[in-house]
C-alpha positions as CSV (number, residue, x, y, z in Angstrom):
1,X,10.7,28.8,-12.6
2,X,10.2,26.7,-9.5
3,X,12.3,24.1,-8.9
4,X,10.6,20.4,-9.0
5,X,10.1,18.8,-5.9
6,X,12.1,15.6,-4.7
7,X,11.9,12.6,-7.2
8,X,10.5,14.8,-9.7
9,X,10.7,13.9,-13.3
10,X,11.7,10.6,-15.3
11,X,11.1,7.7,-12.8
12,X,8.3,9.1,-10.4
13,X,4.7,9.0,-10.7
14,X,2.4,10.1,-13.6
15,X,0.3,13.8,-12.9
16,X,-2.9,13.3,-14.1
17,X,-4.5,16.7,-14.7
18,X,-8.6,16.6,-14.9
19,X,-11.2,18.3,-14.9
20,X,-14.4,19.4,-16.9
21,X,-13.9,21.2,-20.2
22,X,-12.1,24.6,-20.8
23,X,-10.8,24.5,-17.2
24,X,-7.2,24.5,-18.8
25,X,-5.9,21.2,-19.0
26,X,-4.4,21.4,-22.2
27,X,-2.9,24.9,-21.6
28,X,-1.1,24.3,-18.0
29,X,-0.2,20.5,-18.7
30,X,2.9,21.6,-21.4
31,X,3.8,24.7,-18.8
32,X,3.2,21.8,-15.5
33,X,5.3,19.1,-17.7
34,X,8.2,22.1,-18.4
35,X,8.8,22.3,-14.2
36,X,8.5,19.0,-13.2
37,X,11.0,18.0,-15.9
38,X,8.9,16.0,-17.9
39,X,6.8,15.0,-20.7
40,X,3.2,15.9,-21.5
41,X,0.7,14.0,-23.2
42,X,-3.0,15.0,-23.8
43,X,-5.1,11.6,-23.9
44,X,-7.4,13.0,-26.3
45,X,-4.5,13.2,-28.9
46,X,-3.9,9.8,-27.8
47,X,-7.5,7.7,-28.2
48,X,-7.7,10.0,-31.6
49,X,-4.2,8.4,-32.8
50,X,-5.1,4.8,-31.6
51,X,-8.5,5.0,-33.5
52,X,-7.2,6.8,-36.5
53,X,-10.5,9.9,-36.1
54,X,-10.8,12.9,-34.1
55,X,-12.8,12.9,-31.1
56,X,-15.9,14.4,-32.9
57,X,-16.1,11.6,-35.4
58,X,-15.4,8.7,-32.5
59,X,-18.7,10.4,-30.8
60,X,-20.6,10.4,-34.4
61,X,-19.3,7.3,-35.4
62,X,-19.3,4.3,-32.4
63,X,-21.2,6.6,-29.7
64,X,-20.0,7.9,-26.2
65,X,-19.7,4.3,-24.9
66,X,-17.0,2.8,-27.4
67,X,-15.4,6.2,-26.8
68,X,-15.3,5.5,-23.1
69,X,-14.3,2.3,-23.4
70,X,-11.3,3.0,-25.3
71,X,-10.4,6.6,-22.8
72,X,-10.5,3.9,-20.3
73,X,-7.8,2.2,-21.6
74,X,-5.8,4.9,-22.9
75,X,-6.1,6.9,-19.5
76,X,-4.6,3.8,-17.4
77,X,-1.5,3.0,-19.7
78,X,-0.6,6.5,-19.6
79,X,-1.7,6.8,-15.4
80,X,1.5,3.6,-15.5
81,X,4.2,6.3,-17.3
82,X,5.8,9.1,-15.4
83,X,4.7,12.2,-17.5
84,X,1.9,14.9,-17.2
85,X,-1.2,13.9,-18.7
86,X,-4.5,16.2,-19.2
87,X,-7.3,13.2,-19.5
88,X,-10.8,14.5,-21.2
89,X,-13.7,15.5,-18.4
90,X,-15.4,12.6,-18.7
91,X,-12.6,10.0,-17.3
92,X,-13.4,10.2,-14.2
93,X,-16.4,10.7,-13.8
94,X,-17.2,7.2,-12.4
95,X,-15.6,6.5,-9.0
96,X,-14.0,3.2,-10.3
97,X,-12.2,4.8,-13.0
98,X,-10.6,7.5,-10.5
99,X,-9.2,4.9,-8.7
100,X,-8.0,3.2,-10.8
101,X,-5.7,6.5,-12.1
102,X,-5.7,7.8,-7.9
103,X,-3.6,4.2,-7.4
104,X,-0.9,4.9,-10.1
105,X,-1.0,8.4,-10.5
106,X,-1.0,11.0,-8.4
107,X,-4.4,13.1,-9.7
108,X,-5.2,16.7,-10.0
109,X,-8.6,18.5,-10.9
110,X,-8.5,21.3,-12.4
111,X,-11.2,23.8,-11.6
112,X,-13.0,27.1,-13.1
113,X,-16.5,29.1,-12.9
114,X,-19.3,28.9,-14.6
115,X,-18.7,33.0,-15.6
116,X,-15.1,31.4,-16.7
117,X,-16.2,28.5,-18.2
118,X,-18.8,30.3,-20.3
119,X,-16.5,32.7,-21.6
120,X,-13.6,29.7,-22.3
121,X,-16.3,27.9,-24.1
122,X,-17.9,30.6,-25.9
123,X,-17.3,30.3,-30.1
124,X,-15.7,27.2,-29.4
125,X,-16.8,23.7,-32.0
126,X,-15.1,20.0,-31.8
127,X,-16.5,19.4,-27.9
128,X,-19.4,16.8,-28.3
129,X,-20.4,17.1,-25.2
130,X,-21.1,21.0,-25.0
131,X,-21.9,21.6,-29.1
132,X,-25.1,21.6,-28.0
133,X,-24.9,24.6,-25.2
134,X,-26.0,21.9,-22.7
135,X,-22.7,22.5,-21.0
136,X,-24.0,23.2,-17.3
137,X,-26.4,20.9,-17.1
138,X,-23.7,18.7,-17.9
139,X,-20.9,20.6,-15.1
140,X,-24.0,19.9,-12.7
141,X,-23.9,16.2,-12.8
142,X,-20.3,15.7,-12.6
143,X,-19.6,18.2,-9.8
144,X,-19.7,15.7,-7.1
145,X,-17.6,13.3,-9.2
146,X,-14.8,16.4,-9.6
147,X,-15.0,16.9,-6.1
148,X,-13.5,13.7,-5.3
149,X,-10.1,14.0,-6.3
150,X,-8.7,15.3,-3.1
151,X,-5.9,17.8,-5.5
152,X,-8.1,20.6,-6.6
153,X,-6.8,23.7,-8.3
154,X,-9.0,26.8,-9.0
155,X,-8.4,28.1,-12.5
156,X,-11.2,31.0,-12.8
157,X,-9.6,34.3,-14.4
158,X,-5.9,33.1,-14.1
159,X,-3.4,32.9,-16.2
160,X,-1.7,29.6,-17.0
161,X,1.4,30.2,-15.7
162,X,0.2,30.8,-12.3
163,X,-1.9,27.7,-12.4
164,X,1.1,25.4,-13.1
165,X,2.8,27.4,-10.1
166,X,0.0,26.3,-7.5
167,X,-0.1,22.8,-8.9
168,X,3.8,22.9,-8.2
169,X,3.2,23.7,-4.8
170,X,0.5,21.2,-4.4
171,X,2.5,18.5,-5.5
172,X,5.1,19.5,-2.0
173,X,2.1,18.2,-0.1
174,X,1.9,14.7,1.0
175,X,-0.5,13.6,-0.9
176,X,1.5,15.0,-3.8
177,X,4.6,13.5,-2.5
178,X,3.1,9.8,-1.8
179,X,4.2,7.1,-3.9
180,X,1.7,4.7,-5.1
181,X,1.5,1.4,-6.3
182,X,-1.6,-0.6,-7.6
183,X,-1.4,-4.1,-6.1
184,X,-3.2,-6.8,-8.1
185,X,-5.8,-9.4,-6.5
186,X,-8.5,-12.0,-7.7
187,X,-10.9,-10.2,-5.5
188,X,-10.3,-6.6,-6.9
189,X,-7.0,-4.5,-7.3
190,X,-6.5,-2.0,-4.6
191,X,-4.0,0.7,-3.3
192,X,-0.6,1.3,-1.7
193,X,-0.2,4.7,-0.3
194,X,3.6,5.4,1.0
195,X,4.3,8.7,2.3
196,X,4.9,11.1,5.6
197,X,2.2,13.5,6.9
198,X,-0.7,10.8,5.2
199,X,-3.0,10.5,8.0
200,X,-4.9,13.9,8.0
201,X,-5.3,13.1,4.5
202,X,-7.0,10.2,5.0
203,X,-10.5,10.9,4.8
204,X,-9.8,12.5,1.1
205,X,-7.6,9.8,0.1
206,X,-10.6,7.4,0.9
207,X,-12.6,9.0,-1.6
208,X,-10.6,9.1,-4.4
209,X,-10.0,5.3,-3.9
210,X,-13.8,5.3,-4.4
211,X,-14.9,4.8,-0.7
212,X,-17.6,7.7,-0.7
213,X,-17.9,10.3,2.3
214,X,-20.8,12.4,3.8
215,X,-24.3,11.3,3.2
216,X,-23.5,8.4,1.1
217,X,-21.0,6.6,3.5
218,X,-22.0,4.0,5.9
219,X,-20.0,4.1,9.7
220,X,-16.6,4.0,9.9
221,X,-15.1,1.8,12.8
222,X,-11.4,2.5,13.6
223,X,-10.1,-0.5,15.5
224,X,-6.9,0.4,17.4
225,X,-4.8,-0.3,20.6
226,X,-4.6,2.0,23.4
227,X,-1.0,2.7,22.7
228,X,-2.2,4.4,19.7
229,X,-5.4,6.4,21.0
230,X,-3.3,9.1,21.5
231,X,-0.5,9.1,19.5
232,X,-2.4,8.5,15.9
233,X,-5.8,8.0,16.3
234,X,-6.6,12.0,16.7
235,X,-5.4,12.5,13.3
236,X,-6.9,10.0,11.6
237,X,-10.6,10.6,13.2
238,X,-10.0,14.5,12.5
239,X,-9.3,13.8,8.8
240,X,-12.5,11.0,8.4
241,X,-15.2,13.4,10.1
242,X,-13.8,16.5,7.4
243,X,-14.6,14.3,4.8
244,X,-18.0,13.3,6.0
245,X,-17.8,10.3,7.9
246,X,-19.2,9.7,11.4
247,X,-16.3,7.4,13.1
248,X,-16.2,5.3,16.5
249,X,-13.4,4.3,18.0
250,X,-13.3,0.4,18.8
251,X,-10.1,-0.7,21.7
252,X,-8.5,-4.0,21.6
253,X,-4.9,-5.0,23.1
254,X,-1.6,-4.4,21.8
255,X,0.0,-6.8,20.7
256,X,-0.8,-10.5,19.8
257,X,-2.7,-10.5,22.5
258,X,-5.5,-8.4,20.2
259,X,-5.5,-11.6,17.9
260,X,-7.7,-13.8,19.8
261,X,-11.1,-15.6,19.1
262,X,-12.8,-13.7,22.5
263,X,-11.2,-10.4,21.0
264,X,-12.8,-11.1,17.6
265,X,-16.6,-12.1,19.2
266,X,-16.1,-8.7,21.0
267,X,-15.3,-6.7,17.6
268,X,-18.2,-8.4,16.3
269,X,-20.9,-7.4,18.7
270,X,-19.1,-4.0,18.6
271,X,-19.9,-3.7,14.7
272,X,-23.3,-4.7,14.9
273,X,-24.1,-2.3,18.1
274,X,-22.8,0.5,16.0
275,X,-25.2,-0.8,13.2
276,X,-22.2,-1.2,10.6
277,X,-24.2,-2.1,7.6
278,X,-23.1,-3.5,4.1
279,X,-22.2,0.3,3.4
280,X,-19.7,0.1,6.4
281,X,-15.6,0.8,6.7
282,X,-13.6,-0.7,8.9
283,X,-10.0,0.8,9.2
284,X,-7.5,-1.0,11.4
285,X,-5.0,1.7,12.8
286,X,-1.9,0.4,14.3
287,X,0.6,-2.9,13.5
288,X,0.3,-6.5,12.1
289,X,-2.2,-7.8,15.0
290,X,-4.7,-5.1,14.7
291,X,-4.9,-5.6,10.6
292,X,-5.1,-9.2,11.3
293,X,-7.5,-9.1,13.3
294,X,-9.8,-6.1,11.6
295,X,-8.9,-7.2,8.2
296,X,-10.7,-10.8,9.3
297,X,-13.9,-9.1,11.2
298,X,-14.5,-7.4,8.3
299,X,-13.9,-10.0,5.9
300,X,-16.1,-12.0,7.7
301,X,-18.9,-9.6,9.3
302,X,-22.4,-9.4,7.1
303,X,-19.9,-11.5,4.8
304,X,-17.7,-8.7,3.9
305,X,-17.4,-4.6,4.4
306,X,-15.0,-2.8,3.3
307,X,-11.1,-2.3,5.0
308,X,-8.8,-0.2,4.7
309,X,-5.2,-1.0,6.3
310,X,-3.4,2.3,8.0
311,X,0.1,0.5,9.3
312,X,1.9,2.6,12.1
313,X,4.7,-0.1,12.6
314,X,7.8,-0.8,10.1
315,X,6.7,-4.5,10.3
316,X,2.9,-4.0,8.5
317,X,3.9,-1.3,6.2
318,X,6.4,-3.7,4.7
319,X,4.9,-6.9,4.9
320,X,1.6,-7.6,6.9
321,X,-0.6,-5.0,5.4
322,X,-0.1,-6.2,2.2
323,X,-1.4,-8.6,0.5
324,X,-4.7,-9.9,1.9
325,X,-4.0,-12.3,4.7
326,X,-5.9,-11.8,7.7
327,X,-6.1,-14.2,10.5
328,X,-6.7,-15.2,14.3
329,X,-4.8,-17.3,16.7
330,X,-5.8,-20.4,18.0
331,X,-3.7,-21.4,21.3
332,X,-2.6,-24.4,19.1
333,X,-1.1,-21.9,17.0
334,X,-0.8,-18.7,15.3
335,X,-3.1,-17.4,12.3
336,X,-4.5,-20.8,12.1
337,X,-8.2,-19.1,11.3
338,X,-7.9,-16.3,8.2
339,X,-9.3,-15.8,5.3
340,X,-7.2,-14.3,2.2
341,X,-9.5,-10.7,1.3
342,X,-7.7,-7.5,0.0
343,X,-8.2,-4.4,1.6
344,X,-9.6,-1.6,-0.4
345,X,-6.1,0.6,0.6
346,X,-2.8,0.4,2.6
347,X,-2.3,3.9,3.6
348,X,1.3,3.7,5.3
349,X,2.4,7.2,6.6
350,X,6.1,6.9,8.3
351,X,5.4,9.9,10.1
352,X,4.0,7.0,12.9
353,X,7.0,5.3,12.8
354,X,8.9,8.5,14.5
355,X,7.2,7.1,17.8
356,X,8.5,3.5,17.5
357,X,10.1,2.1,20.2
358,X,13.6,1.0,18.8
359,X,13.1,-2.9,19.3
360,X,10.2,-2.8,17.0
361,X,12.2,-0.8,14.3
362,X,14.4,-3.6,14.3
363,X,11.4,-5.7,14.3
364,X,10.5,-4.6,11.3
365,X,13.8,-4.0,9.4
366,X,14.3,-7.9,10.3
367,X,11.4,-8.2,7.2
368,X,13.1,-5.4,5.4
369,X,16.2,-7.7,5.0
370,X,14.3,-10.6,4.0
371,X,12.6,-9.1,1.1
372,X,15.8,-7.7,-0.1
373,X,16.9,-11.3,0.3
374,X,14.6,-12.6,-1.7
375,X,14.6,-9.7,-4.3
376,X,18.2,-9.0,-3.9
377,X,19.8,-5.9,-6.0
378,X,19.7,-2.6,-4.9
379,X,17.3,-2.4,-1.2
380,X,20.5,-5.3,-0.2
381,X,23.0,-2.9,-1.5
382,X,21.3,0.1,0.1
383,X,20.9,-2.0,3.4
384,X,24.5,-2.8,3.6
385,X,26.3,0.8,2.6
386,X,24.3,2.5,5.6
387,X,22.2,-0.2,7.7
388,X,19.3,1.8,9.3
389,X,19.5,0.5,12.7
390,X,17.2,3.0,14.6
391,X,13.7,4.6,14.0
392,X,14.0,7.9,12.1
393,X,13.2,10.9,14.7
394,X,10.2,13.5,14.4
395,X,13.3,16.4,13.7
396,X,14.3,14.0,10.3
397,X,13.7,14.0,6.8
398,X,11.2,11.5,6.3
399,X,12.5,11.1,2.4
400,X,15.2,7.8,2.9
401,X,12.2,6.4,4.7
402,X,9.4,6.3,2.8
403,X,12.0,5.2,0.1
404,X,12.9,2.1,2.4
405,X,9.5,1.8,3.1
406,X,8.4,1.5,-0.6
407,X,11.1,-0.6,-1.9
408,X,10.5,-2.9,0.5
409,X,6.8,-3.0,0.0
410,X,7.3,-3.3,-3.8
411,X,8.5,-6.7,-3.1
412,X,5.8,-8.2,-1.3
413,X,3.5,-6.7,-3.9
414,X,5.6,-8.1,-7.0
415,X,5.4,-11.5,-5.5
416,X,1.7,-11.7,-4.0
417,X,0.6,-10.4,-7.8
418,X,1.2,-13.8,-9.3
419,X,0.0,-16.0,-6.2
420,X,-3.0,-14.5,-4.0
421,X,-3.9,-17.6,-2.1
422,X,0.1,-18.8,-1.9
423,X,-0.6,-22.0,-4.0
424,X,2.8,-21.1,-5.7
425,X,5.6,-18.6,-5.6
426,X,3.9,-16.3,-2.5
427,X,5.6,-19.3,-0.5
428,X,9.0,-17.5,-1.1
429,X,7.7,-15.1,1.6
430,X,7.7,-17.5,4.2
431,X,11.9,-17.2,4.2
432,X,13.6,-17.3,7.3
433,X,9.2,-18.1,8.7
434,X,9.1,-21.9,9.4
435,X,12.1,-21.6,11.7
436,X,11.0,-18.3,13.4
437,X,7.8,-19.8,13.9
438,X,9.2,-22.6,16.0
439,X,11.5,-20.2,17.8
440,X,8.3,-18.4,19.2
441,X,6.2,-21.3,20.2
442,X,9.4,-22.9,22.1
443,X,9.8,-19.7,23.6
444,X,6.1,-19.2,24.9
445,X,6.1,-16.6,22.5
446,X,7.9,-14.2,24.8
447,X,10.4,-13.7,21.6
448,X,9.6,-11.0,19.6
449,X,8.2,-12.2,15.6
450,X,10.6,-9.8,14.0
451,X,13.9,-10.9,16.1
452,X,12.7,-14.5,15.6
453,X,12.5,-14.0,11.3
454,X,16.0,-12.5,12.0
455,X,17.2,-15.8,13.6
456,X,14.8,-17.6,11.3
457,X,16.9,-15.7,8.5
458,X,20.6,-16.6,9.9
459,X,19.0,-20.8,10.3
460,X,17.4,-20.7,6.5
461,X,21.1,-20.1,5.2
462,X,22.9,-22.2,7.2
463,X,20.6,-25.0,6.1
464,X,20.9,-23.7,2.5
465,X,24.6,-24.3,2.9
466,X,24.2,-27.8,4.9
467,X,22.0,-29.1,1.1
468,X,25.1,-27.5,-1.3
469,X,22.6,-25.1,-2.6
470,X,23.7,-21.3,-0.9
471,X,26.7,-19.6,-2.5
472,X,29.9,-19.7,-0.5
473,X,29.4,-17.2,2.7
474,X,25.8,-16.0,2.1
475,X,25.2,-17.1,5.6
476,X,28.2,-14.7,7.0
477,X,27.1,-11.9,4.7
478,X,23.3,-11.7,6.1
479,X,24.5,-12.5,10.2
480,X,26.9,-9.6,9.5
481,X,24.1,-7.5,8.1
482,X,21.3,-8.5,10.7
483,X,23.6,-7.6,13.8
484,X,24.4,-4.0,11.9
485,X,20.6,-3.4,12.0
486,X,21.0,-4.5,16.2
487,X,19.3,-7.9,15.4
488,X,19.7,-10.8,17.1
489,X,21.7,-13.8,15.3
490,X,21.3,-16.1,18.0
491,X,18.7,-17.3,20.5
492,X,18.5,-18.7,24.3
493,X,16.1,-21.8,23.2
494,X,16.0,-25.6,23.8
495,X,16.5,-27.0,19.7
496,X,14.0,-29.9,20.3
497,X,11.9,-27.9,21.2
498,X,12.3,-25.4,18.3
499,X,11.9,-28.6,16.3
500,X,9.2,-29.7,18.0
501,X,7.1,-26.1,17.5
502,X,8.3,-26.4,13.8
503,X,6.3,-29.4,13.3
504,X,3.2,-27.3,13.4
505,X,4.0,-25.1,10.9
506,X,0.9,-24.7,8.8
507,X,2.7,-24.8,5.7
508,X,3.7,-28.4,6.0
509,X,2.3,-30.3,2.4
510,X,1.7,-33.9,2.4
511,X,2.8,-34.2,6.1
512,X,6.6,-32.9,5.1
513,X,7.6,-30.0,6.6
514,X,9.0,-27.3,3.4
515,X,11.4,-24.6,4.3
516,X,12.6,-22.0,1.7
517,X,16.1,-21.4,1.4
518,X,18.1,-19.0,-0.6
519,X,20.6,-20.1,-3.1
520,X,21.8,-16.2,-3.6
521,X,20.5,-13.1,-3.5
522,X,17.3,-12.5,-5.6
523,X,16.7,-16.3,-6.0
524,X,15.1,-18.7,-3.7
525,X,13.7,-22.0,-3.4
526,X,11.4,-24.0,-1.6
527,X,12.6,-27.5,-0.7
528,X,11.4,-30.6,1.6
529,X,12.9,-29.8,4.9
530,X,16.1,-32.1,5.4
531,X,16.2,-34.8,8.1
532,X,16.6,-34.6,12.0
533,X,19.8,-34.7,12.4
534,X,20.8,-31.9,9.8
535,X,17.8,-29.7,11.2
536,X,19.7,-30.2,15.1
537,X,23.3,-29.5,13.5
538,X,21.8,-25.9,12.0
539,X,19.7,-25.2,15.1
540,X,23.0,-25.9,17.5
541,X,24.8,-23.3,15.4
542,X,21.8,-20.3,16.1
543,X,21.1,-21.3,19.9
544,X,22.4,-21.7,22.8
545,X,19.5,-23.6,25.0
């Protein structure tokens, strides 16, 4: 027997095993469910318990549409589980309802013959759909749909056993190994991809996340930064043209420099020359600026296309990918015009983040610490035992990271779930923010964001303490943790003029400046900002202007 892959078994990700009928399902699920260590259930067996008839009589009885209706349903609570599941050939069958499995589940289609499936079906009763021997007529129809799942296994004239073998081996790949995450939003729930070796998969991850390839798709525009042309861009342009699209390449400058209204206009007319239609994708390749700024063109251009987020820096995998914020700057400000619109998918392979320079590793990790902050439990633990203070190195095992990567991810998603437009609890996210933003404007933003959040981090906990409301040495505990991960704790800044560049924090409600401050680990709280004096007496203690 083969032994299971990594994180196989109770805990990961459901298998969903599709397919049309007599392709196997229901004979390699129990032999898949025996190697991966796990359960399997057949959804069939599952509707038929929840409606108390067999499948036959749910057909006869309430028609094909109740019967879908109800599959629906069944299909995604078991897609949430973490056990092999063999779903009927009908389930996904409409694009939406692959997603919707392809974002919790990790999906495989199984696939035979006609020759095979004739003999398979031959003398069988109890399938609705084929008791009438209008069986391939029926195949023909859902070939393209089948064809869509980007896991295929070919089952024609094999035995079970070496079916479940192959599957095995398929699930090693990255797409088998990704974990995924469905991330709620008002304007339509949407993917999170986490894995290594993810971007030559992208064009077939697109399609099961019901973004349709070849004839069908509009023109894909990859918007990037020139420090990326090389390095990632190939691969992602290579895996888009296998799966039918026609991409162009669109440049705009690293950094926050990309994130400008003259940078935006030129995106704009660079859409329209390339006659991006309603049909369109836009994918923005590369870290927090260039999402910004290509989540809001395409939020904005012909009033909406579709985006899809591919994050090559620690700092947007873990926090500015996710959850629908795009914005530009203004020089009055930063991301003072945005619009809240999710992406159709976050596809974050931490294969790009082996060629991050080291100061933007920390960068990001500076986020890292502030989820776990806010979360606290086990990513704080994790963080403190063995602080990963460098980026991992194209000879590592990618595993630990796309674990960090996920955990910290899972936080932003858990918290933007309940409050898309931040009217509420998304505010916690801002920890450590109000201050960091000052920091950058008093430094002429020359100081990196993610060094700034860590300072931001060490000030939110000394003025937790100054109000009575931080345990006893939270501050010590984070400073100590944040210089482990290289971070600075301190800055070279003038505090009235931090204070001043605070002032324009756009979060301010009723003209009062809010911070949030942590009381402990895992809880936080939003509070009026306290007076001058107290604000100058933490600022004194975290710079040295």
């Amino acid at each position: 027997m083969n032994a299971p892959p990594p994180g196989a078994g109770s805990g990961s990700p459901a298998i969903i095993l599709c397919g049309f009928m007599a392709t196997g399902k229901t004979r390699v699920g129990p032999l898949l469910a025996e190697r991966w260590g796990t359960t399997f259930v057949d959804a069939d067996q599952a509707i038929e318990e929840r409606l108390g008839m067999s499948v036959s009589r749910i057909f006869a009885t309430v028609g094909e549409d109740a019967f879908r209706s109800v599959e629906r349903q069944v299909c995604q609570e078991l897609a949430e589980g973490d056990g092999v599941v063999a779903v009927g050939g009908g389930a996904v069958v409409e694009p939406d309802d692959l997603a919707v499995l392809a974002r919790r589940a990790t999906v495989v289609c199984l696939e035979a013959d006609e020759e095979t499936l004739a003999h398979r079906l031959e003398g069988e009763t109890g399938r609705p759909l084929a008791d009438d021997g209008g069986w391939r007529e029926l195949l023909g129809s859902r070939r393209d749909a089948y064809r869509s799942v980007a896991i295929r296994v070919d089952t024609s004239s094999r035995a079970p056993e070496d079916v479940a073998d192959e599957i095995m081996a398929r699930l090693r790949s990255p797409l088998g190994q990704a974990r995924r995450r469905p991330v709620p939003a008002p304007d339509g729930e949407y993917g999170l991809l986490v894995g290594s070796g993810l971007l030559p998969e992208a064009g077939a991850t697109l399609r099961e996340h019901s973004l349709p390839a070849g004839r069908a798709a509009g023109r894909a525009v990859v918007v990037t930064d020139d420090s990326l042309l090389e390095l990632h861009a190939p691969a992602l342009l290579d895996s888009l043209r296998s799966a039918g699209w026609e991409p162009v390449v669109v440049r705009v400058p690293v950094g926050e420099a990309a994130k400008s209204l003259s940078e935006l206009a030129r995106l704009y007319h660079a859409l329209a020359e390339h006659y991006v239609a309603r049909d369109g994708l836009v994918l923005g390749l590369g870290g927090g600026a260039v999402g910004d700024l290509a989540g809001f063109a395409a939020s904005t251009y012909l009033r909406g296309v579709a985006y899809v987020a591919v994050p090559t820096t620690l700092l947007a995998m873990v926090d500015a990918a996710i959850g629908g914020k795009t914005a530009v700057n203004l020089p009055q400000g930063k991301n003072l015009v945005g619009t809240f619109t999710s992406p159709r998918l976050v596809l974050s392979d931490v294969a790009t983040l082996t060629t991050l320079p080291a100061a933007e590793w920390r960068a990001g990790m500076a986020e890292v610490v502030k989820h776990a902050l806010i979360a606290g439990g086990e990513l704080l633990d994790r963080l403190e035992a063995e602080p990963p203070s460098r980026p991992p190195s194209p000879t590592d095992q990618l595993d630990q990271t796309v674990a960090l990567v996920d955990r910290a991810a899972a936080v932003k998603v858990g918290v933007v779930a309940g409050d898309f437009r931040e009217q509420g609890r998304r505010e916690v996210l801002n920890l450590g923010h109000t201050f960091a933003h000052g920091f950058e404007r008093a430094s002429g933003w020359t100081v990196r964001h993610g060094e700034a959040v860590a300072v931001g981090l060490v000030a939110a906990c000394r003025t937790a303490a100054e109000l009575g409301l931080a345990e006893p040495g939270l501050a010590d505990r984070i400073q100590s943790l944040l210089s482990a991960l290289g971070l600075p704790v301190a800055l070279d800044l003038d505090p009235d003029e931090v204070l001043a560049g605070m002032a324009h924090d756009k979060k301010r409600r009723g003209g009062r400046l809010r911070l949030v401050l942590p009381e402990r680990p895992g809880s936080v709280v939003v509070r009026d900002a306290p007076d001058r004096r107290t604000l100058l007496r933490v600022l004194e203690g975290v710079l040295h202007g």
